[in-house]
ChimeraX commands (.cxc) that place a marker at each C-alpha (Angstrom):
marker #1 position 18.75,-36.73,0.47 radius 0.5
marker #1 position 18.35,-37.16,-3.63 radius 0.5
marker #1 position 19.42,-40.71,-4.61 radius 0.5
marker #1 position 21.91,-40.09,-7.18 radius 0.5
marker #1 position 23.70,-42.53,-9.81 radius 0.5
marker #1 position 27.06,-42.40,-9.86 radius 0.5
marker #1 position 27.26,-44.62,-13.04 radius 0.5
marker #1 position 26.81,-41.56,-15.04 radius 0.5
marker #1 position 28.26,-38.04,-14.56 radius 0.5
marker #1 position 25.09,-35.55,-13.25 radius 0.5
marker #1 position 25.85,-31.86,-14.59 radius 0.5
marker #1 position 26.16,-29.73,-11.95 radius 0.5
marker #1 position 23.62,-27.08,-10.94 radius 0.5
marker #1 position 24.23,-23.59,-11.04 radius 0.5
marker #1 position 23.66,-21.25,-8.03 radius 0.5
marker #1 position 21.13,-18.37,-9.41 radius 0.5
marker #1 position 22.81,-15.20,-10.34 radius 0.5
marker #1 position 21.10,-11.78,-9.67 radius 0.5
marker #1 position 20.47,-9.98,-12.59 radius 0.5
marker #1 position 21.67,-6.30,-11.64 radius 0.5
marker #1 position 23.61,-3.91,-13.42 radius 0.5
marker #1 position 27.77,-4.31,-13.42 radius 0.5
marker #1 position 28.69,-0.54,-13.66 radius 0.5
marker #1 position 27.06,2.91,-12.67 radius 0.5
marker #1 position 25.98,3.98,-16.30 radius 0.5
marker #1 position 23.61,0.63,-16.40 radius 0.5
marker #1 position 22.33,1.21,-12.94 radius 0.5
marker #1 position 21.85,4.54,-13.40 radius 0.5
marker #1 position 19.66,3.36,-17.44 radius 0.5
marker #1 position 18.13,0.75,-14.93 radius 0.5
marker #1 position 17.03,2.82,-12.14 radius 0.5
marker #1 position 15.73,5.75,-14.71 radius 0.5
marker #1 position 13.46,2.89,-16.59 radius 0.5
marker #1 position 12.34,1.63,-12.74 radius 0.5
marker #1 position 11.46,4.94,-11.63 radius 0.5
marker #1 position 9.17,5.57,-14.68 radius 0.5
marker #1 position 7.46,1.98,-14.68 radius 0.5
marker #1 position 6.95,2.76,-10.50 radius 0.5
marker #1 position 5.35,6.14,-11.08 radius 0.5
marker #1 position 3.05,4.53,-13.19 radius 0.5
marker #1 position 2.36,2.08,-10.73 radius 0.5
marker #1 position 1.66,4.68,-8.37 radius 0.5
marker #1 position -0.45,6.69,-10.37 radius 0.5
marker #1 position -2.48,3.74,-11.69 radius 0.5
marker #1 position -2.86,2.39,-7.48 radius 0.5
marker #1 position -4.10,5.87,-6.79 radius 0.5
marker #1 position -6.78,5.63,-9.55 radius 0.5
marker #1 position -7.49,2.60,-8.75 radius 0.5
marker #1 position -8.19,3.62,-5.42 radius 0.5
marker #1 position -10.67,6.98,-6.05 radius 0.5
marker #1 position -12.55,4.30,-8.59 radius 0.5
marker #1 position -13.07,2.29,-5.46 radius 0.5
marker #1 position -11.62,-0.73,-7.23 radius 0.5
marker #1 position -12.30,-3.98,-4.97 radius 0.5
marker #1 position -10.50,-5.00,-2.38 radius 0.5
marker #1 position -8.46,-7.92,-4.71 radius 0.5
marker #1 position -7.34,-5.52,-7.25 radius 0.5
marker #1 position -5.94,-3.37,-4.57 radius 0.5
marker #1 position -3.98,-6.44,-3.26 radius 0.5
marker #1 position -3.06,-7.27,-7.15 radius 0.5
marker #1 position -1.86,-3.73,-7.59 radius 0.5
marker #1 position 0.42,-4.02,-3.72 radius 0.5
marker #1 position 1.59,-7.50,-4.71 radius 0.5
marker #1 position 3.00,-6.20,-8.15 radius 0.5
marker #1 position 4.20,-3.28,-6.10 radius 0.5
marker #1 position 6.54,-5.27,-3.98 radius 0.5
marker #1 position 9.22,-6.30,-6.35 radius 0.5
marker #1 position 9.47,-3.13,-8.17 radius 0.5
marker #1 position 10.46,-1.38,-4.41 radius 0.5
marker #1 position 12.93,-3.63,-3.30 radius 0.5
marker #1 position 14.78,-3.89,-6.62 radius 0.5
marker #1 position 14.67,-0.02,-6.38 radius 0.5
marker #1 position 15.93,-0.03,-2.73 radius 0.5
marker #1 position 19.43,-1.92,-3.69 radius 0.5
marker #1 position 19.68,-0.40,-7.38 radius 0.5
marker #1 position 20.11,3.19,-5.80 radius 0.5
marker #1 position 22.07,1.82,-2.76 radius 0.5
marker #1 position 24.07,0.03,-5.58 radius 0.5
marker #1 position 24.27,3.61,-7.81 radius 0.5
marker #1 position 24.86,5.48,-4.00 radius 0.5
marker #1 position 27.87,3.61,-3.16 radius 0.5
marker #1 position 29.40,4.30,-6.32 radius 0.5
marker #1 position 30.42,7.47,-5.83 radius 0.5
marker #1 position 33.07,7.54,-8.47 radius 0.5
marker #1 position 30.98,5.89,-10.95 radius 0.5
marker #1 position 27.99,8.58,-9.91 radius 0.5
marker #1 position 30.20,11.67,-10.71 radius 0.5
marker #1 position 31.14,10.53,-13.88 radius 0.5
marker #1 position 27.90,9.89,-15.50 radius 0.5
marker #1 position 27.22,12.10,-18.58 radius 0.5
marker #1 position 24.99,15.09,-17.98 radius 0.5
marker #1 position 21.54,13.44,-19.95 radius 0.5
marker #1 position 21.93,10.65,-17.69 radius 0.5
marker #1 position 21.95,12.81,-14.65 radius 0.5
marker #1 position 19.13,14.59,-15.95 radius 0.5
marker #1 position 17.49,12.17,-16.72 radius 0.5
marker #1 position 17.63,10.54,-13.52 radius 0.5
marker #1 position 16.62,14.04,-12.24 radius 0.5
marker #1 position 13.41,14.12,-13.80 radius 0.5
marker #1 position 12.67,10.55,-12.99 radius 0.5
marker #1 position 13.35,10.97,-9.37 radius 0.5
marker #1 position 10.70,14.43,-8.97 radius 0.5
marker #1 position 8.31,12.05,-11.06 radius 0.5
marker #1 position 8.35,9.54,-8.45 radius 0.5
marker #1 position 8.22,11.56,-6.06 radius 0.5
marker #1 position 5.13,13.26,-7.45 radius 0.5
marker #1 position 4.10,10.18,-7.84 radius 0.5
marker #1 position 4.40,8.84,-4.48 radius 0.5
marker #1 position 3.14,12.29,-2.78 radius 0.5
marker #1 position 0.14,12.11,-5.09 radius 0.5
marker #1 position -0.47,8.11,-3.90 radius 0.5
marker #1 position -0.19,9.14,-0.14 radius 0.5
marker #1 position -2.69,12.13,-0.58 radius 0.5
marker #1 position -5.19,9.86,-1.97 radius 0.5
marker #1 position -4.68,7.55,0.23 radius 0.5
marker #1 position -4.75,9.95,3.60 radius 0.5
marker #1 position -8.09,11.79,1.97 radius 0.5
marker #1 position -9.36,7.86,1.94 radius 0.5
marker #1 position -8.72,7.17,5.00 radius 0.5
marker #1 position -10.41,9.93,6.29 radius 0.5
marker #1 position -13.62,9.26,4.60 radius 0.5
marker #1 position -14.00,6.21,5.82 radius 0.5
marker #1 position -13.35,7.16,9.20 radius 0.5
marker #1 position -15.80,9.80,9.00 radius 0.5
marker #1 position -18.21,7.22,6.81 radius 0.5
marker #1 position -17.57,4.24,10.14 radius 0.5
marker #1 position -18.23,7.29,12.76 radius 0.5
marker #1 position -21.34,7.67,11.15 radius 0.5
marker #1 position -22.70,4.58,11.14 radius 0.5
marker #1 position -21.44,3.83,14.49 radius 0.5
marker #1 position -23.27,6.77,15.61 radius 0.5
marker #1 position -26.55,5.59,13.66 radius 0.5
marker #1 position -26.42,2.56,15.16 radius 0.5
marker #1 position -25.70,3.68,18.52 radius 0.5
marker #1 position -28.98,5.92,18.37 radius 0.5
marker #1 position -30.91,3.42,16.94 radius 0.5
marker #1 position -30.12,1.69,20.19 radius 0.5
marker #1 position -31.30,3.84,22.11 radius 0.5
marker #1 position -34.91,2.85,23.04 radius 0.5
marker #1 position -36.59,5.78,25.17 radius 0.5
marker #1 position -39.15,4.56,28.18 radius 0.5
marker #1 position -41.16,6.87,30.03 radius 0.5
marker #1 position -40.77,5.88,34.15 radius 0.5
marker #1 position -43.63,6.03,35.62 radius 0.5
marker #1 position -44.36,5.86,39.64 radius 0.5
marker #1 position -41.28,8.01,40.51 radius 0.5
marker #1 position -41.41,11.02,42.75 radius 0.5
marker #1 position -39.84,12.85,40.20 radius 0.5
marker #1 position -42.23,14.29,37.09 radius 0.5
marker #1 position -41.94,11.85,34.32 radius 0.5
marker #1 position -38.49,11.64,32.29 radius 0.5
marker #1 position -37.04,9.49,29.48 radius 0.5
marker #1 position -34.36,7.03,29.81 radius 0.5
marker #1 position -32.42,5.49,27.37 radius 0.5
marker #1 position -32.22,1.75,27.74 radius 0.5
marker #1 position -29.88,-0.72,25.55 radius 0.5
marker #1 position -31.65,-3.73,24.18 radius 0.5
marker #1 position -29.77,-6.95,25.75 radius 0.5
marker #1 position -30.46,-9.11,22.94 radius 0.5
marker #1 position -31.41,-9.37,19.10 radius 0.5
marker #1 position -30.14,-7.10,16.06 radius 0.5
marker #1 position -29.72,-3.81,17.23 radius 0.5
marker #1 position -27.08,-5.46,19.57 radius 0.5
marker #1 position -25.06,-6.71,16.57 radius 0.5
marker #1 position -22.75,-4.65,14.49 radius 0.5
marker #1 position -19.44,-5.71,12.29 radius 0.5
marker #1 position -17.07,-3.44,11.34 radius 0.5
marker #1 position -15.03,-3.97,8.44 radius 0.5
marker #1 position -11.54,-2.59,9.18 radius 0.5
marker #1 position -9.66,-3.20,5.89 radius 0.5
marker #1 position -8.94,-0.91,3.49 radius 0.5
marker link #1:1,2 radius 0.2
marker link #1:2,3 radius 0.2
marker link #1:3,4 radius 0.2
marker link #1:4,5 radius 0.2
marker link #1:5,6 radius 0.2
marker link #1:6,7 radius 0.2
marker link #1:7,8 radius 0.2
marker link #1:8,9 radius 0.2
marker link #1:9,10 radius 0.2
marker link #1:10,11 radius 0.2
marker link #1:11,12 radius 0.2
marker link #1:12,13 radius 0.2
marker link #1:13,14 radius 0.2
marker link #1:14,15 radius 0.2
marker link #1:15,16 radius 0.2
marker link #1:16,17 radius 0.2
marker link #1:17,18 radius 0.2
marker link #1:18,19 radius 0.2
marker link #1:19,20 radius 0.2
marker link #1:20,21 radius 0.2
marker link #1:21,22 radius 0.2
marker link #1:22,23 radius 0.2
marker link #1:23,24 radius 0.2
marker link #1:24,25 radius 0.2
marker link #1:25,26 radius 0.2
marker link #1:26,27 radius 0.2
marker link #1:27,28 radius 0.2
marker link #1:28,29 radius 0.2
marker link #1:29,30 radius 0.2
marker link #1:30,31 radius 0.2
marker link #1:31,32 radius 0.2
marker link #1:32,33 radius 0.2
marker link #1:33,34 radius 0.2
marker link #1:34,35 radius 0.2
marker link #1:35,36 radius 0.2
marker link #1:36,37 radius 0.2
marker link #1:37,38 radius 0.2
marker link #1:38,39 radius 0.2
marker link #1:39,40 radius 0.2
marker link #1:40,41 radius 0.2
marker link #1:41,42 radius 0.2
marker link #1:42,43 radius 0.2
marker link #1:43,44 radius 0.2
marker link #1:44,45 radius 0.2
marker link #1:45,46 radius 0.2
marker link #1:46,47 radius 0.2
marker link #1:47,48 radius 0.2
marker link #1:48,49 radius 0.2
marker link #1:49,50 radius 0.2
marker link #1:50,51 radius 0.2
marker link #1:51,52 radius 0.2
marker link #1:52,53 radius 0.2
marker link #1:53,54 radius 0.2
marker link #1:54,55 radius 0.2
marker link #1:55,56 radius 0.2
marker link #1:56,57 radius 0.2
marker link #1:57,58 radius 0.2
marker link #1:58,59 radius 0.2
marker link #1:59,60 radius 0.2
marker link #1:60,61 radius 0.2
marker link #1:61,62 radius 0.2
marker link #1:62,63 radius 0.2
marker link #1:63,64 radius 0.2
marker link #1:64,65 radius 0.2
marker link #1:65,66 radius 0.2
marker link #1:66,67 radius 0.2
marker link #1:67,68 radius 0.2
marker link #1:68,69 radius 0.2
marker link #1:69,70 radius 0.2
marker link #1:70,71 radius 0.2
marker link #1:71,72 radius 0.2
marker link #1:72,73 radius 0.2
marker link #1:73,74 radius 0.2
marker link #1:74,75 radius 0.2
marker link #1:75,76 radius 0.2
marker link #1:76,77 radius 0.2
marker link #1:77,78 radius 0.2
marker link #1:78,79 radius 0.2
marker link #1:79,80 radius 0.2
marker link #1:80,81 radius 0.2
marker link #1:81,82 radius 0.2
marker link #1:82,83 radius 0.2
marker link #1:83,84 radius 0.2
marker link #1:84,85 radius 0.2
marker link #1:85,86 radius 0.2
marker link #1:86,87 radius 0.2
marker link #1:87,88 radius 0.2
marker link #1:88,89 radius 0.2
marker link #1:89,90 radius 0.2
marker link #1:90,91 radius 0.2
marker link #1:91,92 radius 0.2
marker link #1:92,93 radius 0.2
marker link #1:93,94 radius 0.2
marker link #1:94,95 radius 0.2
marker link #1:95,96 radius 0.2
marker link #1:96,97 radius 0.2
marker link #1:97,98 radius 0.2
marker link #1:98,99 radius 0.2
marker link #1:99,100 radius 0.2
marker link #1:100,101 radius 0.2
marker link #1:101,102 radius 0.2
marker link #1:102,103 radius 0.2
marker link #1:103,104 radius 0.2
marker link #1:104,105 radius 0.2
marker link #1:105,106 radius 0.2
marker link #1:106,107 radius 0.2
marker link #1:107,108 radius 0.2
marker link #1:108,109 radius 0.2
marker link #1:109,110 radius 0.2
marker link #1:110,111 radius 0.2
marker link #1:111,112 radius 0.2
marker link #1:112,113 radius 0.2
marker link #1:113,114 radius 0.2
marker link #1:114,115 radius 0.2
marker link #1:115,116 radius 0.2
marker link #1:116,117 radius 0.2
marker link #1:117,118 radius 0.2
marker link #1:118,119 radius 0.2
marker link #1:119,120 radius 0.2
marker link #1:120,121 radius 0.2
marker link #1:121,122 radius 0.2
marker link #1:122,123 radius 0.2
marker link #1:123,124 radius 0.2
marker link #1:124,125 radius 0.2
marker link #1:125,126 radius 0.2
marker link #1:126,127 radius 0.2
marker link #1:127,128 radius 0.2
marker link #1:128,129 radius 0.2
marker link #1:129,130 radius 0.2
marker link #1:130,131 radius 0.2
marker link #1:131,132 radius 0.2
marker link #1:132,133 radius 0.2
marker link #1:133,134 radius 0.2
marker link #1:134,135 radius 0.2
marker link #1:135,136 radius 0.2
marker link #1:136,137 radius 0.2
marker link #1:137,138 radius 0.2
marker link #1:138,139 radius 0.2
marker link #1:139,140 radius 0.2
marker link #1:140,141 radius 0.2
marker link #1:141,142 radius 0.2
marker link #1:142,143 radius 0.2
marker link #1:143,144 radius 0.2
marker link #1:144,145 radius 0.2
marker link #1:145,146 radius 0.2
marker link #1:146,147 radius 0.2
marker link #1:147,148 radius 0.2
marker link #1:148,149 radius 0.2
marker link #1:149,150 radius 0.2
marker link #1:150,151 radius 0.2
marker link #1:151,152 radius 0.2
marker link #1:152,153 radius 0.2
marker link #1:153,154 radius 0.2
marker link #1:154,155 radius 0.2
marker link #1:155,156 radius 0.2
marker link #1:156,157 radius 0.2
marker link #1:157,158 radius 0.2
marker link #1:158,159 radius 0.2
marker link #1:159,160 radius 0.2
marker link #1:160,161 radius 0.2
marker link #1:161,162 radius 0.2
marker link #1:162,163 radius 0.2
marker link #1:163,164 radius 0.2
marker link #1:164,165 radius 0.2
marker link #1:165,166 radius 0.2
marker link #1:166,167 radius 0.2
marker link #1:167,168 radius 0.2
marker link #1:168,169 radius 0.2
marker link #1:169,170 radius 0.2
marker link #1:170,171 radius 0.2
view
């Protein structure tokens, strides 16, 4: 617990407000100016992405990602709720809002195809060298003194590096 002085008044503190829009017309200016700045966020991840950016400017572009999603999630429940306030939006607001929801979600279809065809190089790039490896393993002996004729065998070193591999598993 602070030590306070009660010789002199302390102001008090304020609890911190959140910032959102009051009526349906702001929400709706808000959520129209979100929308744009998160399709560019989405478009400039996927980029980012088919560039093969590095690992850290991936997480830079999620982390700045973050806030921008959950202040869209309770705008539009926020502009949803308001049904009232929805239906009596001027027309070039509701087109506008329109054209910035398709955006985003061109946007956001365009982000998950890059993302899927990704993925799927990389599993087909870890198959690959799993398989590699896995051959490289495979040492062939010839057995001799069998009553069978001669065949090869495939025999998996028990120590040393061909028994060694690391995956890396992130994206």
């Amino acid at each position: 617990m602070d030590k306070v002085d009660v010789r002199f008044p302390q102001p008090g503190k304020k609890a911190p407000t959140a910032n959102l829009p009051k009526n349906a017309e702001e929400r709706a200016g808000a959520l129209i100016e979100l929308m744009d700045r998160l399709s560019a966020h989405l478009r400039r991840e996927a980029e980012a992405v088919e560039r093969r950016c590095t690992g850290a400017e991936l997480a830079r572009l999620a982390k700045e990602k973050q806030p921008m999603m959950l202040v869209y999630e309770e705008v539009s429940r926020l502009l949803r709720v308001d049904r009232e306030g929805m239906a009596n939006l001027p027309d070039d607001t509701k087109a506008k809002l329109r054209a910035a929801t398709r955006d985003l979600f061109d946007a956001s279809a365009e982000n998950a195809d890059v993302l899927r065809r990704n993925s799927g190089a990389q599993k087909i790039l870890v198959d690959t060298v799993v398989n590699a490896i896995n051959h490289a393993r495979q040492v062939t002996t010839v057995a001799y003194n069998s009553p069978t004729p001669p065949r090869s065998t495939y025999v998996v070193p028990s120590h040393g590096p061909a028994t060694s591999a690391t995956l890396n598993t992130r994206l």
